[in-house]
N, C-alpha and C positions, 0 to 999 in steps of 0.2 A: 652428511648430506642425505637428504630423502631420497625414498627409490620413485620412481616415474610412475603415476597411474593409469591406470587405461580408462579410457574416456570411451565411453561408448556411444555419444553423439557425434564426435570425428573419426569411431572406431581406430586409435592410436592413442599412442603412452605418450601423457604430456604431464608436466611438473605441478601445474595449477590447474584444477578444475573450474567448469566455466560455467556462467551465471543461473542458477538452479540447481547447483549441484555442489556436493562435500566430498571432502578427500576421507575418502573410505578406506582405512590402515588396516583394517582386520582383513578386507578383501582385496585390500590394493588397488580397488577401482575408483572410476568418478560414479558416489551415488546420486539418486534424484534428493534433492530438497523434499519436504512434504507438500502437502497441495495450497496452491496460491505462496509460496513461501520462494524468495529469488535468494536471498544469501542466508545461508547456514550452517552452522559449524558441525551439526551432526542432521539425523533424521527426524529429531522431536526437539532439536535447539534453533529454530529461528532467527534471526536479527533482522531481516528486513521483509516486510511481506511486499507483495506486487503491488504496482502503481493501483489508485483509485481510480475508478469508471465513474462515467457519468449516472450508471447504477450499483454501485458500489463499493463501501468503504471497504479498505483491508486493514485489521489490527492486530498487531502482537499480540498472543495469550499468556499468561503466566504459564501453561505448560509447554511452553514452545509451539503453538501449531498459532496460525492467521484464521483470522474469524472474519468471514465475510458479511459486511451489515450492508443491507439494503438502504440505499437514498432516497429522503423525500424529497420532492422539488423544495418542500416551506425549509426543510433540516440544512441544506445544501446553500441555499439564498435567505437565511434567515438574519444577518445583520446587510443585508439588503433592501430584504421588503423590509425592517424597521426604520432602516434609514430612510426610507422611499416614502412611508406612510410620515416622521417625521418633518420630512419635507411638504408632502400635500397641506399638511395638518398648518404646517408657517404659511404656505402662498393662500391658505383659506382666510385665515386669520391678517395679515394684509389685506387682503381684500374686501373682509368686510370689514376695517379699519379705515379702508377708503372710501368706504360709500357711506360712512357715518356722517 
């Protein structure tokens, strides 16, 4: 059975570390994740970066770290506005199918 880590967000020895943070064996403690990075197996191993913002993608890196990308409104709603422009494009086209 593992021994207990010390968590230094609840300051006490708890068995699982919690969201942001890896079970650190060398030191026995809970370390921090790296930045933008909520589950990871060590400090440079990632598995899940933080939620996306309305300004901001987060991706996994092949070296383990979250790559923060900046959102365009067009990147973000771009099979919207095509959809949307697809749409005008049909009720234009009836329309001047009816006045013919």
């Amino acid at each position: 059975q593992s021994k207990p880590l010390y968590d230094p967000e609840s300051q006490a020895c708890v068995v699982n570390c919690g969201t942001g943070y890896y079970s650190n064996r060398e030191t026995n403690r809970c370390s921090r994740c790296n930045t933008n990075c909520v589950v990871c197996s060590g400090l440079l191993r990632c598995e899940l970066c933080r939620q996306d913002t309305p300004h901001f993608s987060y991706v996994v890196q092949s070296d383990g770290s979250c790559r923060a990308m900046e959102s365009t409104l067009l990147g973000k709603y771009y099979w919207w506005c095509v959809s949307s422009g697809i749409f005008l494009a049909t009720l234009v086209c009836i329309g001047l199918t009816l006045l013919c």
